[in-house]
VEXKETOR-367643 format. One record per residue (C-alpha): residue number from 1; x, y, z. Coordinates in Angstrom, 1 decimal, always signed. Example, Ala and Ser with C-alpha at 12.3 -4.5 7.8 and 13.67 -1.06 7.14 Angstrom:
2
NODE | fitor | xx | yy | zz
NODE | 1 | +12.3 | -4.5 | +7.8
NODE | 2 | +13.7 | -1.1 | +7.1
//
This chain:
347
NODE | fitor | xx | yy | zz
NODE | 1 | +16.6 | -54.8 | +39.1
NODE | 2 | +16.7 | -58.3 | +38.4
NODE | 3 | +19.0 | -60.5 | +40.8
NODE | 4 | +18.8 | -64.1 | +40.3
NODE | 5 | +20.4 | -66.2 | +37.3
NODE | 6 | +17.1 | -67.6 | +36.5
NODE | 7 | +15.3 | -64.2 | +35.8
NODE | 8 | +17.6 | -63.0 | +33.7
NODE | 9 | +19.9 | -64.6 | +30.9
NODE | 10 | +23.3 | -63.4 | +30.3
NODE | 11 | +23.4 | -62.6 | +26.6
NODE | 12 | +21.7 | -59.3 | +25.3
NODE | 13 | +18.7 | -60.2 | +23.4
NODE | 14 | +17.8 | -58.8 | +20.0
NODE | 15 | +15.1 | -56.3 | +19.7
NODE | 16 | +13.5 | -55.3 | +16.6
NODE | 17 | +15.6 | -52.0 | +15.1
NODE | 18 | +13.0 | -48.7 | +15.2
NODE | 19 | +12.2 | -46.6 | +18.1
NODE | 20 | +14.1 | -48.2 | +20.5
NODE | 21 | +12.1 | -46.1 | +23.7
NODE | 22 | +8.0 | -45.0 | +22.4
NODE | 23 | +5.6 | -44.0 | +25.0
NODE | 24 | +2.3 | -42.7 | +24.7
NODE | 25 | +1.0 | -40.6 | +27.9
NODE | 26 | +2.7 | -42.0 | +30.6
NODE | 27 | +1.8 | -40.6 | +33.9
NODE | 28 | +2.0 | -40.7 | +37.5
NODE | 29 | +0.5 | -39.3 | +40.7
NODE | 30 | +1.1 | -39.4 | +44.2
NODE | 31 | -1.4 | -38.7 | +47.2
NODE | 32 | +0.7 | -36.4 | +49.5
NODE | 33 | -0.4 | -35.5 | +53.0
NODE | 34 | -2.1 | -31.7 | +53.5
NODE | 35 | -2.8 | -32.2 | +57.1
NODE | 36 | -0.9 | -34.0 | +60.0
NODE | 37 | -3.3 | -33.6 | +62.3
NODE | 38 | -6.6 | -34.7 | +60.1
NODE | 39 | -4.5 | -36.8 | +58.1
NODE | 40 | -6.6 | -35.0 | +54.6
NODE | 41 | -4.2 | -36.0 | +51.4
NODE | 42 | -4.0 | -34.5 | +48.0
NODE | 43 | -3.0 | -35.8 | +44.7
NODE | 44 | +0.2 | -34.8 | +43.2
NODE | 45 | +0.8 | -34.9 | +39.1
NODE | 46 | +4.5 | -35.8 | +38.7
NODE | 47 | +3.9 | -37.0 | +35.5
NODE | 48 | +1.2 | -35.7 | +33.8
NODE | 49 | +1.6 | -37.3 | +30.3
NODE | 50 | +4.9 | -37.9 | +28.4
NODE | 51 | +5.0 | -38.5 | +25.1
NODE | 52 | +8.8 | -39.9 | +23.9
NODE | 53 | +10.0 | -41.5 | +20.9
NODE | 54 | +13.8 | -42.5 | +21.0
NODE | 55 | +15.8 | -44.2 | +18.2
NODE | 56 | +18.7 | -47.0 | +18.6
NODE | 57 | +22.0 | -45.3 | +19.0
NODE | 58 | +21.1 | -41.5 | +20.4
NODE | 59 | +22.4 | -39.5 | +23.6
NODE | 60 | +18.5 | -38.5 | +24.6
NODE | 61 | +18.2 | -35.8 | +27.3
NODE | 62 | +15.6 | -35.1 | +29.6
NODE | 63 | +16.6 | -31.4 | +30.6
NODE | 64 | +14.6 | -29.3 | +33.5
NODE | 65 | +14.5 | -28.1 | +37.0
NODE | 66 | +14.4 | -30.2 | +40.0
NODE | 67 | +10.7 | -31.7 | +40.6
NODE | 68 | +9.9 | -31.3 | +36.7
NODE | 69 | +9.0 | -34.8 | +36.9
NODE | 70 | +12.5 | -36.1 | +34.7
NODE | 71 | +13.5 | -38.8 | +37.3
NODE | 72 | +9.9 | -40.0 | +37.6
NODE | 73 | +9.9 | -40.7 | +34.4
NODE | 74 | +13.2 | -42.6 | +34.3
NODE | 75 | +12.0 | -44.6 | +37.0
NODE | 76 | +9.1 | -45.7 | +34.8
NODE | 77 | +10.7 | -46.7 | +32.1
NODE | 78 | +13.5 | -48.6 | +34.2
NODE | 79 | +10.2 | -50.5 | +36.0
NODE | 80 | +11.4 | -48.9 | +39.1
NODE | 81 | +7.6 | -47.4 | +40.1
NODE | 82 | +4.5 | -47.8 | +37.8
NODE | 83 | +3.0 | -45.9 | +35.8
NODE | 84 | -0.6 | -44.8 | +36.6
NODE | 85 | -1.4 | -44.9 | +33.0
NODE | 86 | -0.2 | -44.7 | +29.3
NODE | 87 | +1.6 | -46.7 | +26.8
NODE | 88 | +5.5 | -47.9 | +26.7
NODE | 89 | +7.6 | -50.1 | +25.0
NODE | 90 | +11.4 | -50.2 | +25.8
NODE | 91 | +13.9 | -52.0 | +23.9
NODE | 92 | +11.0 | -54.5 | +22.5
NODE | 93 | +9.3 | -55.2 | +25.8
NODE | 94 | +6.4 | -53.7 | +26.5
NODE | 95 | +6.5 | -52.0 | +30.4
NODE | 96 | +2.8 | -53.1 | +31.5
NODE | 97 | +3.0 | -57.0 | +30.3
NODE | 98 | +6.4 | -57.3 | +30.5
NODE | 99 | +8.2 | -55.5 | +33.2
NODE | 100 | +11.1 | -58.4 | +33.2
NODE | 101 | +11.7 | -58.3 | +29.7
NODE | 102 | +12.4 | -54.7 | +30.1
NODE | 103 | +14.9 | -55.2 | +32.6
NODE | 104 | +16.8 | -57.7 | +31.2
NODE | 105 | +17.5 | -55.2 | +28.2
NODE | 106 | +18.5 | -52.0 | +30.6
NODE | 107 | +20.6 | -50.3 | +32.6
NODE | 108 | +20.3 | -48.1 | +35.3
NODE | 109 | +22.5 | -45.6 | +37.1
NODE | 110 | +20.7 | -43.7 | +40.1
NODE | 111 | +21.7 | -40.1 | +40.9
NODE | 112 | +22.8 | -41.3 | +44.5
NODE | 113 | +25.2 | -44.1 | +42.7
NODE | 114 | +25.1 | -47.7 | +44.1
NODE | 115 | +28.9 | -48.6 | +45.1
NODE | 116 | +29.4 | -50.5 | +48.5
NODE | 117 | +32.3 | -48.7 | +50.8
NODE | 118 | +33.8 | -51.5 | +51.7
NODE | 119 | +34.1 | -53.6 | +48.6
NODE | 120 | +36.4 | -52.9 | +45.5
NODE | 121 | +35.3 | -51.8 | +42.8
NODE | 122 | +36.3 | -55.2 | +40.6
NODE | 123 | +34.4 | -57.3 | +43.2
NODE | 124 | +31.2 | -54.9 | +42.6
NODE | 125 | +31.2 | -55.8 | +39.0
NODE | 126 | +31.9 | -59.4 | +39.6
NODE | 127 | +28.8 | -59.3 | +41.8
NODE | 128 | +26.8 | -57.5 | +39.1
NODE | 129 | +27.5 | -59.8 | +36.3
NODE | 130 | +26.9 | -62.9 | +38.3
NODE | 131 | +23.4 | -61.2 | +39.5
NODE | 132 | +22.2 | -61.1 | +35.8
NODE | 133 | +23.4 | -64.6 | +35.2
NODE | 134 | +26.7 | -64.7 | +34.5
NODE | 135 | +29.1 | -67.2 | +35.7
NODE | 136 | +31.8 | -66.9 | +37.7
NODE | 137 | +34.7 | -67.4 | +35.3
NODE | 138 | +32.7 | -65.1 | +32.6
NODE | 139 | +31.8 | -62.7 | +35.2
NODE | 140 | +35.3 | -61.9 | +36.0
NODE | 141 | +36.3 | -61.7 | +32.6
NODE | 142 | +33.5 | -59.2 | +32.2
NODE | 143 | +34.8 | -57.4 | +35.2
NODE | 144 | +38.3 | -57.4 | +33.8
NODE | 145 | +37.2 | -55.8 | +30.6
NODE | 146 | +35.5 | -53.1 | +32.5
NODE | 147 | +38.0 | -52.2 | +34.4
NODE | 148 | +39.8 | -51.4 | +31.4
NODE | 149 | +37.2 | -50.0 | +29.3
NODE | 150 | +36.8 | -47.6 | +32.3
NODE | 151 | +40.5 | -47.4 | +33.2
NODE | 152 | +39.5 | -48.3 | +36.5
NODE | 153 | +43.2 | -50.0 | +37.3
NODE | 154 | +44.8 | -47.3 | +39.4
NODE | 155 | +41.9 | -47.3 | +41.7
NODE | 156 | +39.7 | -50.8 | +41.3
NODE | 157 | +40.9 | -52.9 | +43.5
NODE | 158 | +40.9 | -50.3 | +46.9
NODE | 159 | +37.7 | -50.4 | +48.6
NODE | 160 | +35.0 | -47.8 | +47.5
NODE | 161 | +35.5 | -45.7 | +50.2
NODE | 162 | +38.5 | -44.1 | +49.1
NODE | 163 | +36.9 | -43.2 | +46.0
NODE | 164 | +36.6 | -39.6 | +44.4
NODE | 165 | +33.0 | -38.7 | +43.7
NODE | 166 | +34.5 | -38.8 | +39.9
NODE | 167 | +36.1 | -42.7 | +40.1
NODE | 168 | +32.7 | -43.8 | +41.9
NODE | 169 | +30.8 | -42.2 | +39.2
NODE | 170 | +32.6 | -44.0 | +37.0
NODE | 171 | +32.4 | -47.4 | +38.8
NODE | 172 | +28.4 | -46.4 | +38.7
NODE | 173 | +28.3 | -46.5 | +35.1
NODE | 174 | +30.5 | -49.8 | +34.7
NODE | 175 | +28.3 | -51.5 | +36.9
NODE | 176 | +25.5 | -50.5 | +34.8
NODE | 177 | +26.6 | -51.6 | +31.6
NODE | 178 | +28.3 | -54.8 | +32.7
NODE | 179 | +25.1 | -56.5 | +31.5
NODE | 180 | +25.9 | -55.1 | +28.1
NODE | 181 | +21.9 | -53.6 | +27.9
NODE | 182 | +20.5 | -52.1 | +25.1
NODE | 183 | +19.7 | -48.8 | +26.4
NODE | 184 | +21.6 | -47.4 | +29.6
NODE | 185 | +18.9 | -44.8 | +32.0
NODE | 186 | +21.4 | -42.4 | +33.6
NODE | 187 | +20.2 | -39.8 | +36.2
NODE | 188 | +22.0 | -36.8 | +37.0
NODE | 189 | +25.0 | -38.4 | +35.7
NODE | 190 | +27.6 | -35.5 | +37.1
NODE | 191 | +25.4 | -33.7 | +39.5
NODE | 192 | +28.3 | -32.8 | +42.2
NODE | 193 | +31.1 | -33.3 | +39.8
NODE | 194 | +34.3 | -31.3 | +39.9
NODE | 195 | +34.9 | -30.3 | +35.7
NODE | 196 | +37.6 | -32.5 | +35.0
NODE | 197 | +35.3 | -35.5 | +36.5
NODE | 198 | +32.4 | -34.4 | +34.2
NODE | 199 | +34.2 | -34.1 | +30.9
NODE | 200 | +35.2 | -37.8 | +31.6
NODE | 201 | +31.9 | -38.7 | +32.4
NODE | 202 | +30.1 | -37.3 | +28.6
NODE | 203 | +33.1 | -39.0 | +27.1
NODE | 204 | +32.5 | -42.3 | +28.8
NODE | 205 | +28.7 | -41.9 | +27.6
NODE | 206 | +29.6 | -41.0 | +24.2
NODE | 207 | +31.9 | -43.8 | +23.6
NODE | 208 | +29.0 | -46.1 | +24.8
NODE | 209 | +27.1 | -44.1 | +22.0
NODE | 210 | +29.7 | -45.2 | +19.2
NODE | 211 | +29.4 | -48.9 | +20.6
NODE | 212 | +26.3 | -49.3 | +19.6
NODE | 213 | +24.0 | -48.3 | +23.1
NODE | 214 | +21.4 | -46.1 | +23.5
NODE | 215 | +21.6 | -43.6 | +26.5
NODE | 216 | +19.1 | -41.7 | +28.2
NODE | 217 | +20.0 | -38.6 | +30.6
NODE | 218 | +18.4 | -36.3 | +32.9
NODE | 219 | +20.1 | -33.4 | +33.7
NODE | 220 | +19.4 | -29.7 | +35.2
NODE | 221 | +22.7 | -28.6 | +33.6
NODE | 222 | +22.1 | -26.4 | +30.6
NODE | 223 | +25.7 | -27.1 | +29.1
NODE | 224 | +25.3 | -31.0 | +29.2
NODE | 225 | +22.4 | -31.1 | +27.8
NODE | 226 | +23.4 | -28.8 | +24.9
NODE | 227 | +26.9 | -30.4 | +24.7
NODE | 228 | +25.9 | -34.0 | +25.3
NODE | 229 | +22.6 | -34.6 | +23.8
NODE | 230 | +21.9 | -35.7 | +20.6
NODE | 231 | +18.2 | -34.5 | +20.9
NODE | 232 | +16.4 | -33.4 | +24.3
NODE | 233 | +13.2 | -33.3 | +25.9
NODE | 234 | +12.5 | -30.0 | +28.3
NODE | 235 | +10.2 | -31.0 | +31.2
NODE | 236 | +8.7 | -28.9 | +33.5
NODE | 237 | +5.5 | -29.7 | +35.7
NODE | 238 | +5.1 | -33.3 | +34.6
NODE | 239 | +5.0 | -32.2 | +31.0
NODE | 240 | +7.1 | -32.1 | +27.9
NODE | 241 | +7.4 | -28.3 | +26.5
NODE | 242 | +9.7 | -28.9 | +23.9
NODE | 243 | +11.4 | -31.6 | +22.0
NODE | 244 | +14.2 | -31.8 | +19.3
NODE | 245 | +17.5 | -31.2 | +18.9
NODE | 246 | +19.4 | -28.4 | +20.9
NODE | 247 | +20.3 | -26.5 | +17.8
NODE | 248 | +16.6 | -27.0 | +16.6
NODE | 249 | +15.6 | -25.7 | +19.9
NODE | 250 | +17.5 | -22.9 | +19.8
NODE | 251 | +16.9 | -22.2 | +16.6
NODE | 252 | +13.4 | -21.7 | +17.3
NODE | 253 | +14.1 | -18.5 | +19.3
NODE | 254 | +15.4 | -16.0 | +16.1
NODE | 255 | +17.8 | -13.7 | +16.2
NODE | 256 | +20.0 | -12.7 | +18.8
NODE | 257 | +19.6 | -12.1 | +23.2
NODE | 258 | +21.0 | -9.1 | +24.9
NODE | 259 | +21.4 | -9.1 | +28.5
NODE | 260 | +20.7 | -5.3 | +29.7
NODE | 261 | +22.1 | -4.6 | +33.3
NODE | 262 | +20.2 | -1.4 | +34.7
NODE | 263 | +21.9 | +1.0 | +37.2
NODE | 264 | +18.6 | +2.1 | +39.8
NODE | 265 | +20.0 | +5.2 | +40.6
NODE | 266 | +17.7 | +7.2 | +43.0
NODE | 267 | +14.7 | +4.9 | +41.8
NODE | 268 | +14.5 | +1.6 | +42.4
NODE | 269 | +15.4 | -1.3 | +40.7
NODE | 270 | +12.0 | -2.4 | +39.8
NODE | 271 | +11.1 | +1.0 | +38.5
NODE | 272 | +14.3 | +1.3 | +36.6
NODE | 273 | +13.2 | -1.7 | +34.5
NODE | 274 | +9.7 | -0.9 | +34.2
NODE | 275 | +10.6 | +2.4 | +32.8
NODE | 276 | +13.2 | +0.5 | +30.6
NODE | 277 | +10.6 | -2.0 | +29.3
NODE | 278 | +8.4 | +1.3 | +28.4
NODE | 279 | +10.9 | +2.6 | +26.2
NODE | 280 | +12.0 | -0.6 | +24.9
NODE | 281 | +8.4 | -2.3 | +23.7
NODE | 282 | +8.0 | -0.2 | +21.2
NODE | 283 | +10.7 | -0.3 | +19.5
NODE | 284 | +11.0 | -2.2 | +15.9
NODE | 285 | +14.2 | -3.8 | +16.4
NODE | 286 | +13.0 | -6.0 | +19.5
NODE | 287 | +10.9 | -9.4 | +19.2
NODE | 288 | +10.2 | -9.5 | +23.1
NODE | 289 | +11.2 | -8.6 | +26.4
NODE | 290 | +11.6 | -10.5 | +29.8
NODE | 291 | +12.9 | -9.8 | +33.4
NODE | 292 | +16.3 | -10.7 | +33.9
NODE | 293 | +17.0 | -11.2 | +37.4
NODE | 294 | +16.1 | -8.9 | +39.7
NODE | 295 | +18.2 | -5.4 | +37.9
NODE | 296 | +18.0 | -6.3 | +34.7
NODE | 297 | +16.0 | -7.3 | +31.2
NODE | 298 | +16.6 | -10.2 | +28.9
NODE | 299 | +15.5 | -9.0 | +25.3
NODE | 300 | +15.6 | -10.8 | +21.6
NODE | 301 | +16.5 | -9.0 | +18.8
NODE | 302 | +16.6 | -9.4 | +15.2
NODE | 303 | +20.5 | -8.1 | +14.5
NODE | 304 | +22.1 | -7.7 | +18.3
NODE | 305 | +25.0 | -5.7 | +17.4
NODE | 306 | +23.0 | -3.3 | +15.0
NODE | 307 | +20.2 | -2.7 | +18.1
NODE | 308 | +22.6 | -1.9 | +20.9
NODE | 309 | +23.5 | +1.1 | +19.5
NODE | 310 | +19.8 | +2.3 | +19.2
NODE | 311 | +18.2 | +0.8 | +22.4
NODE | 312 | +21.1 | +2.6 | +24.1
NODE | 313 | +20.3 | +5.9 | +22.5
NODE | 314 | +16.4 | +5.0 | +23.7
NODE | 315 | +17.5 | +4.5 | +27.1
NODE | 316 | +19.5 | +7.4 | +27.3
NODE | 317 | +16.9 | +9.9 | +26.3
NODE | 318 | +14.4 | +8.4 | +28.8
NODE | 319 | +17.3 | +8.8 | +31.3
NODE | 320 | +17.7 | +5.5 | +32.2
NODE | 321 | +21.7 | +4.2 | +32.6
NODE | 322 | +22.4 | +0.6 | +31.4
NODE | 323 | +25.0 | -1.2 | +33.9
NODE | 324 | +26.0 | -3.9 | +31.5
NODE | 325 | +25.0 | -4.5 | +27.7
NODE | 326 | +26.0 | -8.7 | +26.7
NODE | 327 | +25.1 | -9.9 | +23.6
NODE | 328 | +25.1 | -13.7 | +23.5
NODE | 329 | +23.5 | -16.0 | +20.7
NODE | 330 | +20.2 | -17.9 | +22.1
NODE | 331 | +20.6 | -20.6 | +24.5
NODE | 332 | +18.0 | -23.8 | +25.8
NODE | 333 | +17.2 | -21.4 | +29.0
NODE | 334 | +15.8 | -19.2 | +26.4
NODE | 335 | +13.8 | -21.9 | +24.8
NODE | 336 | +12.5 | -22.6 | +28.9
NODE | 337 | +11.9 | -19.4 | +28.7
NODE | 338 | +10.0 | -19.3 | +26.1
NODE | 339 | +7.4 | -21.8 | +26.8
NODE | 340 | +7.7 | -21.8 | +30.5
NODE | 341 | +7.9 | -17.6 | +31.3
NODE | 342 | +10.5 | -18.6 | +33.6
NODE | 343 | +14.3 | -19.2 | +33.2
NODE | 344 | +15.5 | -22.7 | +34.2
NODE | 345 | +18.2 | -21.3 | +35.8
NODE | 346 | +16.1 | -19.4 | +38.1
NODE | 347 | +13.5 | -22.5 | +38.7
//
């Protein structure tokens, strides 16, 4: 980021008011070493073509499994790495020509937080606002207001050290809005977050949504994603699979899931669901079938609670004994699922 007054000015610039993130196959690969010994590399698609197109005001989620490429792409678009190749424009700057003009209009919150042990919180956001050119009399004003935007006061003047992981995450986020940016990059916002701290944390972020920014998320939680995210991108390999909003998403996938728990008996597991799946395929009630785990079989009905009955009276004949029978309404690790063959919670 940006760390001299005469790179960046203090007051937020204005930006022309459409897609406030558009990018056009952004990508990026790294060479990664095969061999110690004869030192022979290979080339490594993180990114492998993202397409994005976020609006001024919108929670925006990129939701997948570690290594799907999400925090590669963040990085981009916060000018932290370039991009091999592509098109982006972020907040009216466009990332190739005019990598400063991007970062004066950010924020940027790294999973691993940037607070200093031994400094208090209010003297890390005085710091930050006089790095992006504010000065010092404004800078602690900015600071003050902070602090109580946050309700940072019980804790903000003891050094960072003796900080909860919730109260630094907090102080992570102040620090990167002190600026006042347009759009606010946030990675793995509560990874290691006790519940309490990460309820404060989506509120935090959807209060900076009703002011007026724009926030953009990874996350590998399926409930933040669903819960916090206006609309979401699913990544896996590099690549976007699916886009829109999580009811959208999950709307996609019809009907409803059953989870089917299957006892082995003198058989094993895998041959329990195989024979399961058999007797299952063919009947008209069921839209698909997929593993579930290692015992059981995830399958997607038309009417849940009219099926059970039947594809228990299936089972039964064939001599197969269900454990468990759940019926749940579909969720974004079916819509992995879906396009992927794999469940996200799994990857």
């Amino acid at each position: 980021m940006p760390s001299t007054a005469s790179e960046v000015p203090w007051q937020p610039i204005p930006v022309r008011e459409f897609r406030l993130i558009e990018t056009t196959g952004l990508r990026k690969s790294y060479r990664k070493k095969t061999s110690r010994r004869s030192g022979d590399t290979s080339t490594v698609d993180a990114v492998r073509g993202i397409d994005l197109s976020v609006a001024p005001g919108e929670i925006f989620g990129f939701l997948g499994p570690n290594g799907a490429g999400k925090t590669t792409t963040l990085r981009m678009l916060a000018t932290l790495i370039r991009p091999d190749g592509g098109r982006a424009e972020v907040a009216g700057a466009d990332l190739f020509a005019d990598p400063a003009g991007v970062r004066r209009r950010i924020g940027y919150v790294a999973q691993g937080g940037g607070t200093t042990d031994n400094v208090s919180a209010r003297e890390e956001l005085v710091l930050q606002a006089r790095m992006y050119g504010a000065a010092k009399a404004e800078a602690v004003r900015a600071a003050e207001d902070a602090v109580k935007a946050f309700d940072l006061g019980d804790f903000g003047d003891r050094t960072c050290a003796t900080y909860s992981g919730g109260q630094r995450r907090r102080v992570d986020i102040a620090l990167g809005v002190i600026h006042r940016p347009r759009v606010l990059f946030l990675d793995e916002p509560t990874v290691g977050l006790d519940p309490a701290s990460r309820a404060y944390v989506w509120e935090e972020i959807r209060r900076l949504r009703t002011e007026g920014m724009t926030v953009v998320v990874t996350t590998h939680y399926l409930d933040e994603a669903d819960a916090l995210c206006d609309r979401v991108s699913i990544v896996d390999h590099g690549e976007v699979v699916a886009e829109g909003t999580p009811e959208a998403l999950k709307r996609e996938i019809s009907g409803d899931v059953v989870l089917l728990g299957l006892e082995p008996g003198q058989e094993s597991a895998e041959r329990v669901i195989e024979r399961a799946a058999e007797v299952l395929r063919p009947q008209p009630y069921l839209h698909r079938l997929e593993p579930d785990g290692e015992e059981g079989l995830r399958l997607y009905l038309e009417d849940g609670a009219a099926a059970i009955p039947q594809l228990l009276r299936a089972l039964d004949g064939a001599g197969v004994r269900p454990g468990t029978v759940r019926l749940q309404r579909p969720s974004l690790d079916d819509v992995f699922l879906a396009r992927t063959g794999r469940s996200l919670q799994q990857s």
